[in-house]
C-alpha positions, 0 to 999 in steps of 0.5 A: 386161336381157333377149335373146332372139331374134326371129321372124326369127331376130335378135337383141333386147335389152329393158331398163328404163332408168329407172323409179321416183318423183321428187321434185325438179327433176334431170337423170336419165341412164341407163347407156349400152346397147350397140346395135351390132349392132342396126339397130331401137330401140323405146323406150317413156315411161309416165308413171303419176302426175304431180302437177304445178304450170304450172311442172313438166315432164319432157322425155325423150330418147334419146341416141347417143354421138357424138365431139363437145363433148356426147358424144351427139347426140338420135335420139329426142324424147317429148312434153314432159310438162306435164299432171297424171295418166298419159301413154304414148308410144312412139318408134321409130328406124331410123337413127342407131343404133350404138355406144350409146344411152341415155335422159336423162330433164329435169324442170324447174321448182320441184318443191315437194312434188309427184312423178312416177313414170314408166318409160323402157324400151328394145328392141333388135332385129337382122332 
């Protein structure tokens, strides 16, 4: 995790949330951030290796913790990853941000013998 100041003079927190190759159908979930003192969040999906079949995606969001039955709520949703080969998105929030956040990273489908490498990062920062 990395902080730093910003050229505003606010905070900024960076991480690497999730990152490296899969091979099976799971559901991935990140550790919880701290975003309390934060009022921007940049989050950042890079997809560099995908060998899918029709029936293979991966689906990443970003969460907040909420005081209800899931005990988060989605303040961010990436393109649904279906397509072999690379893919980069970039989300960015303004709202719903406190407490903390997290990505959940979904891949479904039969994953027999094929394999994604893919990245999920994160920015925090203060005006």
């Amino acid at each position: 995790m990395g902080w730093g100041a910003s050229a505003g003079g606010g905070l900024v927190k960076r991480l690497t949330a999730i990152s490296g190759t899969r091979t099976a159908g799971a559901t991935i979930v990140s550790d919880w951030v701290d975003a309390d003192e934060f009022n921007e969040l940049i989050a950042w999906l890079d997809v560099t290796a995908f060998a899918a079949r029709a029936d293979e995606t991966l689906v990443v969001t970003v969460e907040r913790q909420a005081d209800n039955t899931a005990g988060y709520t989605t303040i961010a949703t990436f393109t649904t990853i279906d397509t072999t080969g690379a893919h980069s998105e970039e989300k960015t929030v303004t709202e719903l941000i406190g407490g903390k956040v997290r990505f959940r990273a979904v891949l479904a489908g039969t994953w027999d013998e094929k394999s994604i490498t893919f990245t999920c990062k994160l920015m925090l920062k203060s005006a």
